[in-house]
C-alpha positions, 0 to 999 in steps of 0.5 A: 502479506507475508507467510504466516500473516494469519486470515485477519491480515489476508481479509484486509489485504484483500478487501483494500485490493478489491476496493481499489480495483473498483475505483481504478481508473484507466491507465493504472493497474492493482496489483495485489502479492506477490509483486516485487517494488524494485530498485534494481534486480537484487533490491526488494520490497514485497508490498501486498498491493501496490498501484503503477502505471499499466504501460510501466510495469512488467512481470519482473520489474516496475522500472519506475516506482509504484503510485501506491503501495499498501502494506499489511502488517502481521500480527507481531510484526516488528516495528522495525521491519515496518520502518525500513520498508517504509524508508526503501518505499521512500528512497524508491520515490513511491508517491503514496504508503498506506500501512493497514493493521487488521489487528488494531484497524488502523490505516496509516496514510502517508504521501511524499512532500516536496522534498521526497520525505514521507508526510503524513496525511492521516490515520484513521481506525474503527469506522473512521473514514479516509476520502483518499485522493491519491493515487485516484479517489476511493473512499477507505473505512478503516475497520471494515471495507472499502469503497468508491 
């Protein structure tokens, strides 16, 4: 979440990171902002959450592209903005981009195809309910919580 998101954005940023925590399996780890996905040194995108490989990551840099990575979009934020971190999660090779908006609870899944594009899988709102797959299975309401 980025400074200013505002309580909404913080909640849902929180409630996926504490879903996803629950049903992580071993060999993976959740980590929530502030956590840089890197393509070099001077390249970055700051996810909320994102999901790697627990032998992969550091404190400094993934050396390798994250499994998931969830953005909470602020009220107000820019359409914009939300494409072109969209496009660098892309071009990074990240597998799975959920993109939650707590304002209109909407979730936003997106996984990459056979050629390295981002398809869409879903979008679910209110208290529609997403069984995701990837990176491991947990279960997504879009309004509310999220569980196993």
């Amino acid at each position: 979440m980025t400074v200013g998101s505002g309580p909404s954005a913080w909640r849902a940023g929180l409630r996926v990171a504490a879903a996803l925590e629950a049903a992580c399996p071993p060999g993976l780890v959740v980590v929530p902002a502030p956590f840089a996905v890197r393509a070099s040194r001077a390249d970055g995108v700051w996810p909320d959450v994102l999901v790697v490989r627990d032998e992969k990551s550091t404190e400094v840099l993934s050396p390798v592209a994250p499994l998931l990575v969830v953005d909470v979009v602020p009220p107000g934020c820019a359409v914009d903005d939300a494409n072109a971190r969209k496009s660098a999660y892309e071009r990074m090779g990240v597998e799975c981009y959920w993109r939650v908006d707590p304002v209109t609870s909407l979730v936003t899944v997106c996984e990459l195809d056979d050629d390295g594009r981002y398809g869409p899988v879903t979008e679910v709102a209110g208290t529609e309910v997403f069984d995701a797959v990837r990176p491991f299975p947990v279960r997504i309401v879009a309004g509310g919580s999220a569980r196993r």
